[in-house]
C-alpha positions in Angstrom: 5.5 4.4 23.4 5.2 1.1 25.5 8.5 0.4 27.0 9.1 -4.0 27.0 11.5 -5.8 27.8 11.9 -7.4 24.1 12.3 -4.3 22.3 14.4 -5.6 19.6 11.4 -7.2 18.2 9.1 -5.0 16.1 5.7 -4.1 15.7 3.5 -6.8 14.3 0.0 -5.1 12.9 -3.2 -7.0 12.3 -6.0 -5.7 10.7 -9.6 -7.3 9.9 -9.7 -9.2 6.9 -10.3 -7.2 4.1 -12.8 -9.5 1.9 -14.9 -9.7 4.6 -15.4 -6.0 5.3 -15.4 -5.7 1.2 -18.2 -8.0 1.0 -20.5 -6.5 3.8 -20.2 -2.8 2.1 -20.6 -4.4 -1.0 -24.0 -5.9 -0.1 -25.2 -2.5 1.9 -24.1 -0.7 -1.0 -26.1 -3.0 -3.6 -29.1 -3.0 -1.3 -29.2 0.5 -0.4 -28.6 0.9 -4.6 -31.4 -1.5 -5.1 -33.8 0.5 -3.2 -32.9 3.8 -4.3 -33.4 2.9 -7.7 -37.1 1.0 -6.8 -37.7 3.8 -5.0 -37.1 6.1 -8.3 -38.6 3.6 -10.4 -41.9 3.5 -8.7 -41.9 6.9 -7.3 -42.4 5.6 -3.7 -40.9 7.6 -0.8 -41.6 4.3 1.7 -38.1 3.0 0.7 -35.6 6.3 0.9 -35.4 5.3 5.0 -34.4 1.9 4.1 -31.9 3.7 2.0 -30.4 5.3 3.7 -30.0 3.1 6.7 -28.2 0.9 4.3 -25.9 3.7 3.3 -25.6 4.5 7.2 -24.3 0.7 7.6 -22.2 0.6 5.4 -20.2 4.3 6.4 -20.6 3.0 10.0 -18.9 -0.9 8.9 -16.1 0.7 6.2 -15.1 3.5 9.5 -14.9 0.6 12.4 -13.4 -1.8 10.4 -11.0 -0.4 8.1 -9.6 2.3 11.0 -9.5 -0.8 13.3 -5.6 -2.1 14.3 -4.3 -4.7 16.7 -0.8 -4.2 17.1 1.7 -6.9 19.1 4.6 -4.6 20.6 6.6 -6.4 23.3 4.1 -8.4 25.4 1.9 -5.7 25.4 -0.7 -5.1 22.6 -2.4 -2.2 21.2 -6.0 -1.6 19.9 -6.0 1.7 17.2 -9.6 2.5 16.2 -10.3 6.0 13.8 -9.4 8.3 11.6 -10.3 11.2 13.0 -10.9 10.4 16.5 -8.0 8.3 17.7 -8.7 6.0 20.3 -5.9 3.8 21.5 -6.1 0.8 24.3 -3.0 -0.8 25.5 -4.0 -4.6 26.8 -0.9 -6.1 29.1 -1.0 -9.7 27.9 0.1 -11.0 31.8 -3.4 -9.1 33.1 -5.4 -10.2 30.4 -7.1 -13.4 29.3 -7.5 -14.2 25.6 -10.5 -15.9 24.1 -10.5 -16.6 20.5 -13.0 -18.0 18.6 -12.8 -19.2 14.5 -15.3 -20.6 12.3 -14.8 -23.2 9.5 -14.9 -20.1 6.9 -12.5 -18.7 9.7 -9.9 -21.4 9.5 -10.4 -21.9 5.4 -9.8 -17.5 5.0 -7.4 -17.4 8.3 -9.6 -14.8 9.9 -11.2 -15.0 13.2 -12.4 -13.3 16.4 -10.7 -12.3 20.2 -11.6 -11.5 22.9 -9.4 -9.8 25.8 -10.8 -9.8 29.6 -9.0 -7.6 32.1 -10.5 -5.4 35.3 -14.2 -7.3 34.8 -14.0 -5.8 31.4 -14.5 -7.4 27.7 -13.3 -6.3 24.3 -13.8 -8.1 21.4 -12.2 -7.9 17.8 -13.7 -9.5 15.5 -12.9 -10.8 11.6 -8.8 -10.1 12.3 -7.1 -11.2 9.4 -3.9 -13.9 9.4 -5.4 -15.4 12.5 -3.2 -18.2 12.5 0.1 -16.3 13.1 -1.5 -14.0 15.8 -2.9 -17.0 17.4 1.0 -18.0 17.5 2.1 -14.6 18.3 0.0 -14.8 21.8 1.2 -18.3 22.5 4.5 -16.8 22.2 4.0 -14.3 24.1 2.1 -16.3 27.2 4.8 -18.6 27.7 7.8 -16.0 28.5 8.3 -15.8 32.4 6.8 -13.1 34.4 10.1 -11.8 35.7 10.9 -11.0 31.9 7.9 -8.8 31.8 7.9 -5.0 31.9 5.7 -3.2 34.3 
Protein backbone atom coordinates (compact mmCIF):
# COMPACT_ATOMS: atom_id res chain seq x y z
CA UNK A 1 0.00 0.00 0.00
CA UNK A 2 1.24 3.62 -0.84
CA UNK A 3 1.78 5.44 2.24
CA UNK A 4 0.57 9.62 1.64
CA UNK A 5 0.44 12.10 3.51
CA UNK A 6 -3.55 12.62 2.87
CA UNK A 7 -4.59 9.31 3.90
CA UNK A 8 -7.90 10.21 5.17
CA UNK A 9 -9.02 10.61 1.61
CA UNK A 10 -10.01 7.45 -0.21
CA UNK A 11 -9.39 5.76 -3.24
CA UNK A 12 -10.98 7.29 -6.27
CA UNK A 13 -11.12 4.50 -9.32
CA UNK A 14 -11.45 5.36 -12.98
CA UNK A 15 -12.06 3.06 -15.52
CA UNK A 16 -12.44 3.39 -19.47
CA UNK A 17 -15.71 4.32 -20.52
CA UNK A 18 -17.77 1.47 -20.98
CA UNK A 19 -19.87 2.41 -24.31
CA UNK A 20 -16.90 2.87 -25.91
CA UNK A 21 -15.17 -0.46 -25.31
CA UNK A 22 -19.02 -1.95 -25.76
CA UNK A 23 -19.13 -0.46 -29.15
CA UNK A 24 -15.67 -1.60 -30.51
CA UNK A 25 -16.46 -5.44 -29.36
CA UNK A 26 -19.71 -4.94 -30.63
CA UNK A 27 -18.46 -4.11 -34.18
CA UNK A 28 -15.49 -6.93 -34.05
CA UNK A 29 -18.03 -9.20 -32.99
CA UNK A 30 -20.60 -8.27 -35.82
CA UNK A 31 -17.80 -8.28 -38.34
CA UNK A 32 -16.09 -11.35 -37.37
CA UNK A 33 -20.11 -12.84 -37.26
CA UNK A 34 -20.54 -11.39 -40.62
CA UNK A 35 -17.75 -13.24 -42.14
CA UNK A 36 -18.23 -16.40 -40.53
CA UNK A 37 -21.52 -16.68 -41.66
CA UNK A 38 -20.36 -15.52 -45.65
CA UNK A 39 -17.80 -17.71 -45.17
CA UNK A 40 -20.56 -20.64 -44.37
CA UNK A 41 -22.78 -19.29 -46.84
CA UNK A 42 -20.50 -19.47 -49.77
CA UNK A 43 -18.30 -22.24 -48.62
CA UNK A 44 -15.16 -20.14 -48.87
CA UNK A 45 -12.26 -20.77 -46.50
CA UNK A 46 -10.53 -17.13 -47.76
CA UNK A 47 -12.54 -15.41 -44.97
CA UNK A 48 -12.08 -17.88 -41.65
CA UNK A 49 -8.51 -15.71 -41.15
CA UNK A 50 -10.35 -12.53 -41.28
CA UNK A 51 -12.52 -14.21 -38.65
CA UNK A 52 -10.76 -14.92 -36.50
CA UNK A 53 -8.62 -11.88 -36.40
CA UNK A 54 -11.73 -10.13 -35.58
CA UNK A 55 -12.53 -12.47 -32.76
CA UNK A 56 -8.70 -12.04 -31.75
CA UNK A 57 -9.48 -8.07 -31.56
CA UNK A 58 -12.08 -8.16 -29.87
CA UNK A 59 -10.66 -10.81 -26.78
CA UNK A 60 -7.48 -8.67 -27.01
CA UNK A 61 -9.81 -4.97 -26.64
CA UNK A 62 -12.55 -6.55 -23.96
CA UNK A 63 -9.05 -7.97 -21.76
CA UNK A 64 -7.00 -4.42 -21.93
CA UNK A 65 -9.79 -2.37 -21.47
CA UNK A 66 -12.15 -3.85 -19.15
CA UNK A 67 -9.10 -5.12 -16.61
CA UNK A 68 -7.65 -1.56 -17.06
CA UNK A 69 -7.87 0.75 -13.59
CA UNK A 70 -6.48 4.20 -12.77
CA UNK A 71 -6.70 4.70 -9.22
CA UNK A 72 -5.97 8.31 -7.34
CA UNK A 73 -4.67 7.35 -3.71
CA UNK A 74 -2.96 10.22 -1.98
CA UNK A 75 -0.93 12.12 -4.65
CA UNK A 76 0.20 9.13 -5.98
CA UNK A 77 -1.79 7.09 -8.65
CA UNK A 78 -2.07 3.64 -9.62
CA UNK A 79 -2.31 1.85 -13.05
CA UNK A 80 -4.15 -1.96 -12.48
CA UNK A 81 -4.06 -3.86 -15.79
CA UNK A 82 -5.29 -7.98 -15.88
CA UNK A 83 -7.04 -10.53 -14.63
CA UNK A 84 -4.88 -12.97 -14.50
CA UNK A 85 -1.57 -11.41 -14.75
CA UNK A 86 -1.60 -8.45 -12.49
CA UNK A 87 0.45 -5.74 -13.41
CA UNK A 88 0.45 -2.67 -11.19
CA UNK A 89 2.48 0.87 -11.86
CA UNK A 90 2.51 3.44 -9.21
CA UNK A 91 3.06 7.14 -11.00
CA UNK A 92 4.25 9.86 -8.19
CA UNK A 93 2.20 12.88 -9.47
CA UNK A 94 5.39 15.48 -8.24
CA UNK A 95 7.73 13.29 -10.85
CA UNK A 96 5.40 13.03 -13.44
CA UNK A 97 3.88 15.31 -16.10
CA UNK A 98 0.35 14.85 -17.23
CA UNK A 99 -0.90 15.29 -20.78
CA UNK A 100 -4.50 14.93 -21.44
CA UNK A 101 -6.07 15.11 -24.55
CA UNK A 102 -10.23 15.09 -25.26
CA UNK A 103 -12.12 15.12 -28.30
CA UNK A 104 -15.52 16.90 -28.94
CA UNK A 105 -17.28 13.23 -28.61
CA UNK A 106 -14.75 13.24 -25.46
CA UNK A 107 -16.09 16.30 -23.81
CA UNK A 108 -20.04 15.50 -24.97
CA UNK A 109 -19.50 11.42 -23.22
CA UNK A 110 -16.87 12.87 -20.53
CA UNK A 111 -14.20 10.37 -21.54
CA UNK A 112 -10.82 11.14 -22.66
CA UNK A 113 -7.15 10.21 -22.95
CA UNK A 114 -3.65 10.78 -20.51
CA UNK A 115 -0.70 10.58 -20.75
CA UNK A 116 1.99 10.44 -17.76
CA UNK A 117 5.84 11.16 -18.50
CA UNK A 118 8.41 10.25 -15.85
CA UNK A 119 12.28 8.87 -16.21
CA UNK A 120 12.10 9.60 -20.34
CA UNK A 121 9.23 7.26 -20.23
CA UNK A 122 5.42 7.51 -21.61
CA UNK A 123 2.24 5.76 -20.71
CA UNK A 124 -0.85 6.56 -22.13
CA UNK A 125 -4.56 5.69 -21.00
CA UNK A 126 -6.74 6.10 -23.23
CA UNK A 127 -10.92 6.43 -23.37
CA UNK A 128 -11.05 6.92 -19.18
CA UNK A 129 -14.40 7.44 -18.31
CA UNK A 130 -15.67 10.73 -16.01
CA UNK A 131 -12.83 12.63 -17.43
CA UNK A 132 -13.98 15.82 -16.16
CA UNK A 133 -13.68 14.99 -12.33
CA UNK A 134 -10.19 13.21 -12.80
CA UNK A 135 -9.11 16.13 -14.79
CA UNK A 136 -10.04 18.05 -11.37
CA UNK A 137 -8.75 15.34 -9.28
CA UNK A 138 -5.05 16.08 -10.87
CA UNK A 139 -5.49 19.84 -10.56
CA UNK A 140 -6.08 19.10 -7.06
CA UNK A 141 -3.59 17.19 -6.54
CA UNK A 142 -0.72 19.51 -8.49
CA UNK A 143 -1.36 22.46 -6.49
CA UNK A 144 -0.63 20.97 -2.80
CA UNK A 145 2.99 22.00 -1.72
CA UNK A 146 5.91 19.76 -2.07
CA UNK A 147 6.67 19.62 1.63
CA UNK A 148 3.15 18.04 2.07
CA UNK A 149 4.23 15.30 -0.18
CA UNK A 150 5.23 11.74 0.85
CA UNK A 151 8.43 10.27 -0.33
Amino acid sequence: MTTSAHSFARDLVFRPHPHIVASKIVVLLGIGGGMLVASIVYSSALTLPVVIVALALALRIAYLELTTFLIVRGDTLLLQYGWIFRREERIALHRTDVMTTQSLAGRLLDYGHITFTCDDRAIEVRNIAQFRRLQEELARLQRIPALWRSS
